[in-house]
SETORPA-183215 format. One line per field, with one value per residue (C-alpha): residue number from 1; x negated, y negated, z. Coordinates in Angstrom, 2 decimals. Layout:
i	c(NUM	...)
east	c(X	...)
north	c(Y	...)
up	c(Z	...)
This chain:
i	c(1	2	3	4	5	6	7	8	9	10	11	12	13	14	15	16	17	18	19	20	21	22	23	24	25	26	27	28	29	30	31	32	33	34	35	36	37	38	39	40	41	42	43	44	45	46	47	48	49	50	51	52	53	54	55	56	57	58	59	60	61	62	63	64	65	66	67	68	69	70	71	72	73	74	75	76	77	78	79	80	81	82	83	84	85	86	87	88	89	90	91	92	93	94	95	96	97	98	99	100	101	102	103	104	105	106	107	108	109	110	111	112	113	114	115	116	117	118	119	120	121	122	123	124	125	126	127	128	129	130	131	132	133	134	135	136	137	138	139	140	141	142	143	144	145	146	147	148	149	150	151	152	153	154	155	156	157	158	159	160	161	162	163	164	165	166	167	168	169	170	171	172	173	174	175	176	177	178	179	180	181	182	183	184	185	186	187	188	189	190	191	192	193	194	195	196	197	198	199	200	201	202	203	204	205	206	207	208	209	210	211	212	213	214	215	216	217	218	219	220	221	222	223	224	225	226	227	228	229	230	231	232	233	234	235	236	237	238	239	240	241	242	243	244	245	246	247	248	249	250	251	252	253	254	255	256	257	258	259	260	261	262	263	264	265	266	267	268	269	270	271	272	273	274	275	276	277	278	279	280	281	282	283	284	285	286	287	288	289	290	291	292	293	294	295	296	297	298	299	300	301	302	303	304	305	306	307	308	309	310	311	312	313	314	315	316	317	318	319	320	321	322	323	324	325	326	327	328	329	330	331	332	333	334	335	336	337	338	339	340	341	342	343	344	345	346	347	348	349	350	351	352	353	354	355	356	357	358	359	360	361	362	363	364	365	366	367	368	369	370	371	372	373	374	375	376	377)
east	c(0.00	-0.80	-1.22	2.12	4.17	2.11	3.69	7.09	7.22	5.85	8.95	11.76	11.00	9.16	10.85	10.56	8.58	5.92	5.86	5.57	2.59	0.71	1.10	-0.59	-3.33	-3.82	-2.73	-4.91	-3.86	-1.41	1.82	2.99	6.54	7.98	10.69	11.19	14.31	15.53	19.08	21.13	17.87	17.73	15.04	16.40	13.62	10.43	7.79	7.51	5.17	4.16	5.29	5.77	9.35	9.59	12.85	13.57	16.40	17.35	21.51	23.60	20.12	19.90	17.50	18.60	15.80	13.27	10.18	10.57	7.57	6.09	7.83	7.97	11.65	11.74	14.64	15.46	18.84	20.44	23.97	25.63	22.45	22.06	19.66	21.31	18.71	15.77	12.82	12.28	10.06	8.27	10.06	10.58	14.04	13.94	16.75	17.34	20.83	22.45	26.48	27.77	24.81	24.46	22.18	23.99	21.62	18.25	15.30	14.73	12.70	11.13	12.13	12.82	16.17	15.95	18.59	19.58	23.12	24.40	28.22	30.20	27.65	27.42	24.73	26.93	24.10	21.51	18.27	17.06	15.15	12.88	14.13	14.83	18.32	17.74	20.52	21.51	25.00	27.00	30.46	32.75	29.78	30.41	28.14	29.45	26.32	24.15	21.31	20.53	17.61	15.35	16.59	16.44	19.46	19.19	21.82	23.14	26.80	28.56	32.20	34.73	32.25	33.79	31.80	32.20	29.78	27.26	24.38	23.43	20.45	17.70	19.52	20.21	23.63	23.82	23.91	24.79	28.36	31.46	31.74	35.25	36.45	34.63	36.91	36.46	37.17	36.01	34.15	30.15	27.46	26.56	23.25	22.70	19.12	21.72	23.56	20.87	19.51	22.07	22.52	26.18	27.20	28.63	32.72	34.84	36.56	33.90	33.09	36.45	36.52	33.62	34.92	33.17	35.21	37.41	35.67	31.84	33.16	33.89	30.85	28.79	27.76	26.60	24.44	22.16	22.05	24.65	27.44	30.98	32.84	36.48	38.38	39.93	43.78	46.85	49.85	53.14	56.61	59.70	60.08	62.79	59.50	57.67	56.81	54.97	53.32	51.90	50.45	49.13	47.43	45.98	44.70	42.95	41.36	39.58	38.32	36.66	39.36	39.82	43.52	45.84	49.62	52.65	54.43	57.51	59.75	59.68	61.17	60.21	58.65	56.55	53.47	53.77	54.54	51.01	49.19	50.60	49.84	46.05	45.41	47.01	44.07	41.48	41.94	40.90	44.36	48.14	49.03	52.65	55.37	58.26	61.23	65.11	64.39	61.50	62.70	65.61	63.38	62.85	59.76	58.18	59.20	57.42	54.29	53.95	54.41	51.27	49.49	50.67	49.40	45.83	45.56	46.53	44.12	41.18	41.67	41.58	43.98	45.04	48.76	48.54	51.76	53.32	57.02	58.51	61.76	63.39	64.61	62.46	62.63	66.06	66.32	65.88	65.49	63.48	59.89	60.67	61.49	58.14	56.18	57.63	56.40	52.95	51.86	50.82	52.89	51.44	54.01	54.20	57.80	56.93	54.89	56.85	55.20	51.84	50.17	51.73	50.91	47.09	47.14	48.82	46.46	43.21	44.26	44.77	41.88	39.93	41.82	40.71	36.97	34.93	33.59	29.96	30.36	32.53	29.02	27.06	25.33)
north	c(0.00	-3.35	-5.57	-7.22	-4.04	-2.66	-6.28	-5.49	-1.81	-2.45	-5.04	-3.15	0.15	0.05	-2.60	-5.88	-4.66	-3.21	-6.23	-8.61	-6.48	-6.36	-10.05	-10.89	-8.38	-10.13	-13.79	-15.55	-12.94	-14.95	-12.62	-13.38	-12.38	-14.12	-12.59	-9.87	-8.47	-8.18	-8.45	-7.53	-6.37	-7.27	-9.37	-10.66	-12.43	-11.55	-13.58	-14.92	-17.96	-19.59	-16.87	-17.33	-16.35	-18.28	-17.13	-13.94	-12.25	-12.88	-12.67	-11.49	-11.06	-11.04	-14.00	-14.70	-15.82	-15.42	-17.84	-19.74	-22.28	-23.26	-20.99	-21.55	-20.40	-22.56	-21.33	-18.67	-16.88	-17.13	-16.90	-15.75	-15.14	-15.75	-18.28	-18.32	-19.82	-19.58	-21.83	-23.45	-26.76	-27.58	-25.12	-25.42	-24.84	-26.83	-25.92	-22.81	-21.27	-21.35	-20.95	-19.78	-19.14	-19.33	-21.98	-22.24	-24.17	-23.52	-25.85	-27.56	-30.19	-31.70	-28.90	-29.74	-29.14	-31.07	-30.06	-27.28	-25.76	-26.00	-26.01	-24.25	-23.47	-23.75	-26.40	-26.30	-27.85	-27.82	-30.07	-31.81	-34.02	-36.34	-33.33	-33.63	-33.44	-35.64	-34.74	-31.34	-30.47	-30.01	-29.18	-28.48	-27.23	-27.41	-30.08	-30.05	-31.57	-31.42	-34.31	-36.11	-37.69	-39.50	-37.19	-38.40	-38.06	-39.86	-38.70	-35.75	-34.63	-34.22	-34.45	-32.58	-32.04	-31.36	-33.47	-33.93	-35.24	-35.54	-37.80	-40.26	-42.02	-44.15	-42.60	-44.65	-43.77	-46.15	-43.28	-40.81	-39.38	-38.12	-40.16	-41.13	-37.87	-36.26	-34.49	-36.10	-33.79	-35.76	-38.49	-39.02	-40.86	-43.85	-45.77	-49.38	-48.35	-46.68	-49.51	-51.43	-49.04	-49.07	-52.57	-51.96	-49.93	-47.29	-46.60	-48.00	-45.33	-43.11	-45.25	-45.38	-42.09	-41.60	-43.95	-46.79	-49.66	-51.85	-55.21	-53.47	-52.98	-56.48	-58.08	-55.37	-57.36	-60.25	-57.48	-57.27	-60.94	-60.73	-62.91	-61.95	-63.49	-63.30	-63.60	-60.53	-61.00	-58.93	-58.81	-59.92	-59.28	-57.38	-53.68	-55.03	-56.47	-53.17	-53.52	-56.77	-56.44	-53.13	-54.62	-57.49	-55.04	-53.19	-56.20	-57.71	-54.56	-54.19	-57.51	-57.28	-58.38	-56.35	-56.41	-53.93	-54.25	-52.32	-50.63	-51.22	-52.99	-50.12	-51.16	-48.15	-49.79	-52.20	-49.41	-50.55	-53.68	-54.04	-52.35	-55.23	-58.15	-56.94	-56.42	-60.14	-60.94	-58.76	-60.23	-64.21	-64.67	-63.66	-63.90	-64.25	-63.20	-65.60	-64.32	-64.34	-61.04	-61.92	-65.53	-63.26	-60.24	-60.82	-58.65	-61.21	-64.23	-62.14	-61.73	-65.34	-66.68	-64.20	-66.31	-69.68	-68.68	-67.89	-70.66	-72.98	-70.93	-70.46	-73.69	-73.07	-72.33	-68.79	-68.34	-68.16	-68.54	-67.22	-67.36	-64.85	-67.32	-70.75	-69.07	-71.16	-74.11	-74.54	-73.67	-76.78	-75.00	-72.90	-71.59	-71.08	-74.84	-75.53	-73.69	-75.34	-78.70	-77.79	-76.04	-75.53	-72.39	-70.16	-69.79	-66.26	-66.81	-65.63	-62.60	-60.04	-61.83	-60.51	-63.97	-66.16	-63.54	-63.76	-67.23	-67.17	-64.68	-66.85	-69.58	-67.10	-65.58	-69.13	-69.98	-66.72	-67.54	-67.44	-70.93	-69.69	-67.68	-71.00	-73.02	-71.00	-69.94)
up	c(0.00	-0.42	2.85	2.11	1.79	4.62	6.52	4.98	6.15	9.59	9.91	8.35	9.67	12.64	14.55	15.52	19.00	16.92	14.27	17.60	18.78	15.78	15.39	18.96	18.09	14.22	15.22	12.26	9.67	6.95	6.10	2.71	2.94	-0.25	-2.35	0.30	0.48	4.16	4.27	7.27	8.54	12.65	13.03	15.92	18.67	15.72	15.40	12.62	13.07	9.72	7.89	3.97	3.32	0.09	-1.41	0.57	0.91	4.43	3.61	6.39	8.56	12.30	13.45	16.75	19.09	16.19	16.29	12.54	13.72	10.60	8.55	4.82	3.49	0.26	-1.62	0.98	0.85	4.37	3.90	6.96	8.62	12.51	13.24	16.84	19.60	17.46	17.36	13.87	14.21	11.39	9.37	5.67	4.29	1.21	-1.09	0.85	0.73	4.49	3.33	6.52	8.54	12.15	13.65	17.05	19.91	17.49	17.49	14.27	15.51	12.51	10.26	6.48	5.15	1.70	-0.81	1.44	1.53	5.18	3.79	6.25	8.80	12.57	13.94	17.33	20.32	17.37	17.85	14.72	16.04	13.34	10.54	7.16	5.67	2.50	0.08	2.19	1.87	5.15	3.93	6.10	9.12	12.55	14.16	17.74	20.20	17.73	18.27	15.11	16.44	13.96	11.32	7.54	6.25	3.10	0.14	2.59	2.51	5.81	3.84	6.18	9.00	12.42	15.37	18.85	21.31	18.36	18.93	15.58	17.09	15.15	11.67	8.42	7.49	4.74	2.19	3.75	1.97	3.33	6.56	5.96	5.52	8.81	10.96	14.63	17.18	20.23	20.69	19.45	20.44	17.39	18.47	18.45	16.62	13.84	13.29	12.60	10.27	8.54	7.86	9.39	6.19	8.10	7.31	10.20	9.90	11.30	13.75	15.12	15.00	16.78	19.76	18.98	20.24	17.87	19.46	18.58	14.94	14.39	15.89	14.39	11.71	13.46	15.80	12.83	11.22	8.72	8.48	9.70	6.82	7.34	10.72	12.15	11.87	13.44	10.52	12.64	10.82	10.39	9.15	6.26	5.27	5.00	1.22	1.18	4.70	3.60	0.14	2.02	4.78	1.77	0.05	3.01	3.76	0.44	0.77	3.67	6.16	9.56	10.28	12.32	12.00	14.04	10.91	12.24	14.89	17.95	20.84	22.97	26.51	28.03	27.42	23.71	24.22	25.94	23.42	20.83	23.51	23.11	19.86	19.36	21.74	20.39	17.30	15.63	13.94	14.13	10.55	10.61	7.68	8.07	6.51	7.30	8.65	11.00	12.56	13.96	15.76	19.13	18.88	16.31	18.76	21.64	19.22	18.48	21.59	22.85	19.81	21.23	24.29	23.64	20.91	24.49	26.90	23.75	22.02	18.03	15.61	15.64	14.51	10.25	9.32	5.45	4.16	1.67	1.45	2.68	6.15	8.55	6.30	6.81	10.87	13.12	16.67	18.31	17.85	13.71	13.75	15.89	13.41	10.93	12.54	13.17	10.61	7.31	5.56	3.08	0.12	-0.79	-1.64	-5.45	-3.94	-6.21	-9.22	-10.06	-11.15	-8.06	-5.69	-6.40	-6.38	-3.20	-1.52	-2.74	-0.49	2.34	1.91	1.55	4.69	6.77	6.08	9.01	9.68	9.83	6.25	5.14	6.20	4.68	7.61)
């Protein structure tokens, strides 16, 4: 036999406890394992320390507690296989198959995962601390506790990823794809150090889901130097007005605007009732639809007169009013009529009409400018 088949034969046959002592008696010998076939072989707790497994075979295989330290497996095949508890630093699983596989609470501290598949796989308590992911694909895995720690993660996939308790810490996430579609199932741990990686191009809706508070989000961007250029706004009106509140919501949000809105009138408790007094605070402006329908809800009076109340104890303007029709032009009491009074109405009345409704929106948006993007700050 040649030495390599000898190193294949002494593995597969004789056992990992024999493989284990022939490896402490021959520590400098390198074992060239590439292109060995070893599936479903149990190679569970072997050490296999800088071994070349360059596009084995290694589907369905037993690693659990196996020492991977330094291990080549370029273009490995490790679907299904049990990498459970093993110790992988330095590893190399470039482009390597891992569809399935489980990497449950393994050390892949500075391991290289470029262009691997990871789709579907369980990194549950995993350690990839300053490892490579760059372009991996994570479909779908299971990243409960795992610490992303350093990790280059530049061009990977984590579409439909499951985390909880996950740690992001001193990542750029800029380019990283599929954030908005992760599935959150508890809350994660997003480092300052991240966001400013990231130049604060991370999906909000990650970072919601992640528990990252809504005031964090919006002062985010100021965190790392940039501008915040719109005011935050809370959409106040009545559900009859569902169909223009919701194309407005939309509209803002692709520009840039952070809004929130109830979608409808509930009346279900003082619980709720708080919930809408803070967001009114949380956020810069209570943009207000005036319509026939809305300057006759008593939950619309109740939301503007929590906007009258911090513009007194803030100072600054924050109620933005908007009329869809002549309602609170033509009522002379009351808070419509003070509204009326005091401020300057957007005219959205023709909001139905594609041309007048972008015209109308412009000067909202102009108007919802932050001052310091406004001064050019």
């Amino acid at each position: 036999m040649t030495i390599p088949e000898e190193h294949l034969h002494l593995l597969k046959v004789e056992g990992v406890n024999a493989w284990n002592a022939w490896r402490e008696e021959n520590p400098r010998v390198l074992v060239d394992l590439s292109e060995a076939e070893l599936s479903g072989v149990d190679l569970s707790g072997a050490n296999l320390w800088f071994v070349n497994l360059r596009k084995a075979n290694l589907f369905e295989t037993n690693l659990t507690g196996a020492i991977l330290a330094e291990a080549t497996l370029t273009e490995a095949i490790l679907k299904e296989a049990i990498l459970n508890v093993t110790a992988c630093p330095r590893a190399d699983f470039t482009r390597a198959i891992l569809t399935d596989a489980d990497l449950t609470i393994g050390t892949f501290i500075e391991a290289d995962f470029t262009e691997a598949d990871l789709s579907f796989s369980s990194l549950t308590k995993a350690d990839l601390t300053g490892a490579t992911l760059k372009k991996a694909n994570l479909f779908r895995a299971s990243l409960f506790e795992v610490e992303f720690n350093r990790t280059d993660m530049e061009g990977a996939s984590l579409a439909e990823a499951e985390i909880r308790w996950t740690l992001f810490g001193d990542i750029n996430l800029s380019s990283v794809k599929g954030l908005n579609t992760i599935q959150h199932k508890g809350p994660s741990t997003i480092g300052i150090d991240t966001i400013y990686r990231s130049s604060g191009n991370i999906p909000e809706s990650f970072l919601k889901g992640a528990g990252v508070p809504d005031t964090f989000i919006t002062f985010s961007k100021s965190l790392i130097g940039q501008a915040i250029d719109f005011y935050s706004a809370f959409i106040s009106y009545s559900s009859k007005d569902q169909a223009f509140a919701e194309r407005l919501y939309a509209d803002l949000q692709n520009k840039g605007v952070r809004c929130w809105y109830a979608p409808e009138d509930l009346k279900i408790g003082e619980r709720f009732r708080i919930g809408i007094d803070e967001s009114i605070r949380i956020h810069d402006k209570l943009l207000l639809i005036l319509s026939e329908h809305s300057v006759a809800s008593d939950w619309v009076e109740l939301e503007v007169e929590t906007a009258l109340e911090k513009e007194h104890e803030q100072g600054g303007i924050v109620l933005f009013p908007i009329r869809l029709d002549e309602a609170v032009m033509e009522i002379k009491t009351g808070w419509p009529a003070l509204v009326k009074r005091t401020r300057h109405i957007g005219d959205f009345r023709q909001w139905e009409t594609h041309d007048e409704y972008q015209k109308a929106f412009k000067r909202l948006l102009r108007d919802l400018k932050a001052e310091s993007a406004s001064n050019g700050k």
